[in-house]
N, C-alpha and C positions, 0 to 999 in steps of 0.2 A: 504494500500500500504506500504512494506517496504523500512525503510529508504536509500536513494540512496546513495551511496561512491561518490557522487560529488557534489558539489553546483549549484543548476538549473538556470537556465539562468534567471529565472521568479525574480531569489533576488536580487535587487540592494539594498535594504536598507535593515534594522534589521527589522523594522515592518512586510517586507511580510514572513519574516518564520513567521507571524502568520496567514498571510493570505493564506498561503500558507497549513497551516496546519493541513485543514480538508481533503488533499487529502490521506494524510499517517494517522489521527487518525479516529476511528471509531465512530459515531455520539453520542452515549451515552455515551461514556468516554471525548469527547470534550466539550458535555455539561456539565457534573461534572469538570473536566477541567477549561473552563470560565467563569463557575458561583460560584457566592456567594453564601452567604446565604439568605432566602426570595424572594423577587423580586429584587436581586440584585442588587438595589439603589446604595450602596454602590460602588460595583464595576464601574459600571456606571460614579460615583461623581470624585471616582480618576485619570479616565481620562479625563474626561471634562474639570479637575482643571486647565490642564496646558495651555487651550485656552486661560483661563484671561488674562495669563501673556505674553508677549511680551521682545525679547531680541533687544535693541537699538543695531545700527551697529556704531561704531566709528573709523574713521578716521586717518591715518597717526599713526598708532600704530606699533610701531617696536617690532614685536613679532617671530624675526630672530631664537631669544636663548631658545622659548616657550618651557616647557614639562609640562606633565599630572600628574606630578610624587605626593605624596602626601603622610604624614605621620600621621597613626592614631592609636591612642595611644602606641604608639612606633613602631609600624609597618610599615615598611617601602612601600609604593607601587609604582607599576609605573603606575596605574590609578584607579581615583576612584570607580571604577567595583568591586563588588563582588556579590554571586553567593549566595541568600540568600537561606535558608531552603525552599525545597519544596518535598514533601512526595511519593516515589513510582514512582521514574523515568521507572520502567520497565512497566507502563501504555501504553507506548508511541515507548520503545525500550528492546530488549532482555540484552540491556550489561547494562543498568540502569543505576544507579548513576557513576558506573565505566567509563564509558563511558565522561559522563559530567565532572565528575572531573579531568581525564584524557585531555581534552579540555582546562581546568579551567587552571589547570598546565602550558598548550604548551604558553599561554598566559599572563602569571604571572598574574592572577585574584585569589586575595585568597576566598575561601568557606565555607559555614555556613553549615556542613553539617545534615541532618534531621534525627531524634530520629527515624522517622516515613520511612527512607528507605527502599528497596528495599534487601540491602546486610548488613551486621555489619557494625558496627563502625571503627571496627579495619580494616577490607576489605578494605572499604575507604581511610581508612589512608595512607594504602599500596600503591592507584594509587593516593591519592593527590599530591599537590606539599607543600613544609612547609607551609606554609600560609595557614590554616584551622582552623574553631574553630567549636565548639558544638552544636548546640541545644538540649534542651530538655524539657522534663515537668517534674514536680514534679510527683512522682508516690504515687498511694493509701499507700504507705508501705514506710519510711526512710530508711532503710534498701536497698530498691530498688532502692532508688533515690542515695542513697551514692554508692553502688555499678555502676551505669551507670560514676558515677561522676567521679568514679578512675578510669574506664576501659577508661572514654576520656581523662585522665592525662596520662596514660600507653600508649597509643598512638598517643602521643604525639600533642595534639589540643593545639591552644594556648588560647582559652580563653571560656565561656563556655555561649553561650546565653540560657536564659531564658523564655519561653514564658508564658505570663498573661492576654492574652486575649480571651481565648478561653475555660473558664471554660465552656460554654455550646455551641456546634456548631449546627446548622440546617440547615440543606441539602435546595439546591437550590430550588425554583419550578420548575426551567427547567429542574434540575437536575432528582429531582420525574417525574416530565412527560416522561424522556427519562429512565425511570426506570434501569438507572444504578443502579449495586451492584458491590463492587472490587473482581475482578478478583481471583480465589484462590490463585493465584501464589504474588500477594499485603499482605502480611502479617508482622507485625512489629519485623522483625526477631531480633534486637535489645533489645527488650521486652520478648526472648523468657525466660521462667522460673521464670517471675517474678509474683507478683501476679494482676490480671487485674482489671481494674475498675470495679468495680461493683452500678449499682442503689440501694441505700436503698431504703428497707422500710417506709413509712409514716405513723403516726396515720390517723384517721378518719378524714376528714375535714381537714386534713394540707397539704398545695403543694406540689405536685410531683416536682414543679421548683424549689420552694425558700428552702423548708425543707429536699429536695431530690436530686437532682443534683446538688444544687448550697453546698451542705455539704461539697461535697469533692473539694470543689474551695481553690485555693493555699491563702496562709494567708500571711501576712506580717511578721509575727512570723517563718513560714515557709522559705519567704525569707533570713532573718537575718542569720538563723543556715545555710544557704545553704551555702552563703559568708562566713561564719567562717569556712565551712568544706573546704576549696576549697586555693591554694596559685595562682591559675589563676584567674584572671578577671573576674568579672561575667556582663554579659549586661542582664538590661531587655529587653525583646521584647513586642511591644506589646500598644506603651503610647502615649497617643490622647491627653491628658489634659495637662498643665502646672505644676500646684501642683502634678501631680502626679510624674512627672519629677521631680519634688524638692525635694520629700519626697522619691523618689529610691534614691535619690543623699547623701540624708542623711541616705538610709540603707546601703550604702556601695555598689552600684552598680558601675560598671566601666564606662560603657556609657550604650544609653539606642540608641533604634531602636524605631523610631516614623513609628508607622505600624499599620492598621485596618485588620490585618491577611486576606491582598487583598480583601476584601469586607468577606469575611468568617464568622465573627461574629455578631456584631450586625448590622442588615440589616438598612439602613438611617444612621448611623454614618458617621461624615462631609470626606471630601476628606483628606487623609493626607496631601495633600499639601497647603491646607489652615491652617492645624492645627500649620504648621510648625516652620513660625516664631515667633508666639507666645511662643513655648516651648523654641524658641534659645532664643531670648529675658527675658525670664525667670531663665534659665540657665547661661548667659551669654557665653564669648568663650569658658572657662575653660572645659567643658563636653564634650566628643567625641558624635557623633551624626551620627548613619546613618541611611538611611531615604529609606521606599520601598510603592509601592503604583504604579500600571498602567503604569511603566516606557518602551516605545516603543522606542524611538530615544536618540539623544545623545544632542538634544536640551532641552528633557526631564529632563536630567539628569544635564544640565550646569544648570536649573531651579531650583531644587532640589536643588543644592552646592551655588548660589545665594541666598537664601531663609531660609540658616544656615545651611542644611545637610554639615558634612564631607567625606560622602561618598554615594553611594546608593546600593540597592541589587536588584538582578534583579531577579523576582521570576518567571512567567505564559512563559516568553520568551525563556528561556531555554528549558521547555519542547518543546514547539513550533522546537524549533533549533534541538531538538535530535532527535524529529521523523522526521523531514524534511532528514537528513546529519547527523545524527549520532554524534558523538564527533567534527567532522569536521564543522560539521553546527553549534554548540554551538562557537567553535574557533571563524569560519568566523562569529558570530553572537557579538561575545565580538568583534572581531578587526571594525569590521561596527560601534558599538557602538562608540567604541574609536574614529575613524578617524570620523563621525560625530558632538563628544565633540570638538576635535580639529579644525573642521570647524568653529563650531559656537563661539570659544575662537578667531580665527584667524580674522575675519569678526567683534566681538565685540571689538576686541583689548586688550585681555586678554593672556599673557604671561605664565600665571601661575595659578593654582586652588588658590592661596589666591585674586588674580586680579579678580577671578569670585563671590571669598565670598564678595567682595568690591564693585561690581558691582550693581546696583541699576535698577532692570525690571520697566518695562513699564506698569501698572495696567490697560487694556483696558476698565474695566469698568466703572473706574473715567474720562474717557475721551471720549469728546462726539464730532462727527466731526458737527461741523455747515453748513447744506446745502441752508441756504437761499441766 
């Protein structure tokens, strides 16, 4: 079904553009879609994570002068919303990323836009609003990687995220079963001219994983020179662990994105939202931090900003929103977002996103009701 020029009666909240959104995607590209990788564990974990937690409602909170507004690493926003990397919006809609960004814009939500698009970099540019920055991956060739690097300086990204999680991906099992393959019209047009991944060769007896695919995984040595090529920012993407947070922090990374590339990589890796305070508490406040993982609602996300995120990125929901309503459904899917964060700040008694980072959740698991 193509997507409608109006918002359907069926949407009251941000969640049902997902539920909504096997009526407009077709069953093979939704199963590649919402699934991870393996048996999707993963994906699974990072929404289940936010059941644990509970927001305390507090009382008599004069939160008259409350806004959303939030500043991350110099960036100015008027809510913690962005629009993180997700690959080939034209799966879903004819106008693609154009489209979403276009959206992104009407709503002052800035955007991570994806190496792995639909249209160029520079196209993008053109319908974003300033607030954008980069993604990419390091390519087989420096040469390739330094040239993506200037074409997002040229226009005009402000900062350039990194991703390091996904040296080796594997297609969902549901994914296989619905025997998706992308579209011809899904092609890394970004990518075009440069030189492409290729599998090495292995000796006799050595892994096609470890000595074969995993050859061409990004290095630490690799990160270093990227930051020295670069006078933007660099974020990595991609970081589950604490040390690993410490050790970007001392290559010179700007912030870092605690993300399991949506369940994408390695299948049974914890929920990011469990992983999270650990790496703030490691980090301390000094480190910008935004945080993506299963985020439906705006309760979702006041958990997220509680929990040490400075921001979050909303990855599977946008697509959802553009095939539903098109640019209009991503809008109306950001402002639901919003005015749901502001519910649940109003009701907690939270005036302000540093009132939410102060705020202390409810751990329902350590709490047991006594029914005797």
């Amino acid at each position: 079904m193509p997507a409608l020029n109006h918002i359907p009666p069926e949407i009251r909240c941000a969640l049902d553009y997902e539920t909504q959104a096997p009526r407009f995607i077709a069953a093979p590209t939704l199963a590649y879609i919402e699934g991870g990788s393996g048996h999707d564990r993963s994906v699974v974990a990072n929404r289940a994570a936010y059941a644990r937690w509970a927001i305390t409602p507090r009382l008599l909170r004069d939160v008259s002068a409350g806004n959303t507004g939030v500043t991350l690493a110099g960036m100015n926003m008027a809510h913690p919303l962005m629009l993180g990397p997700v690959a080939f919006h034209n799966l879903v809609h004819p106008g693609g990323e154009r489209e979403t960004v276009r959206a992104a814009a009407a709503m002052d939500c800035p955007v991570i836009a994806s190496t792995q698009s639909s249209c160029t970099l520079e196209q993008l540019a053109q319908s974003a609003g300033p607030q954008r920055w980069f993604q990419m991956y390091l390519q087989p060739q420096r040469a390739d990687t330094l040239d993506l690097l200037r074409r997002a300086e040229a226009a005009g990204y402000g900062a350039i995220v990194l991703t390091l999680d996904a040296p080796i991906q594997v297609a969902s099992l549901r994914t296989l079963a619905a025997q998706f393959q992308l579209p011809p019209q899904c092609v890394p047009v970004n990518l075009a001219g440069y030189t492409a991944a290729q599998e090495p060769a292995v000796a006799a007896g050595a892994s096609r994983i470890l000595q074969g695919l995993m050859a061409a995984a990004p290095s630490w040595d690799e990160l270093r020179w990227l930051v020295g090529q670069t006078r933007l920012p660099v974020w990595a993407k991609g970081v589950m662990h604490a040390d690993d947070a410490l050790a970007l922090r001392a290559a010179g990374v700007a912030g870092i994105i605690v993300s399991n590339h949506g369940g994408r990589s390695l299948d049974g890796a914890p929920a990011t939202l469990d992983v999270l305070p650990a790496i703030r508490a490691a980090l301390g406040t000094d480190m910008p931090i935004v945080f993506d993982g299963g985020i439906r609602s705006g309760s979702d996300v006041f958990k997220a900003l509680a929990l040490g995120a400075d921001a979050v990125a909303i990855g599977r929901l946008q697509l959802y929103a553009l095939a539903v309503a098109g640019a209009l459904g991503v809008a109306h899917m950001l402002k639901l977002l919003r005015e749901e964060l502001e519910i649940c700040m109003a009701l907690a008694g939270c005036a302000s996103i540093e009132d939410i980072r102060a705020t202390a959740l409810f751990h329902q698991r350590d709490h047991h009701v006594n029914h005797d």
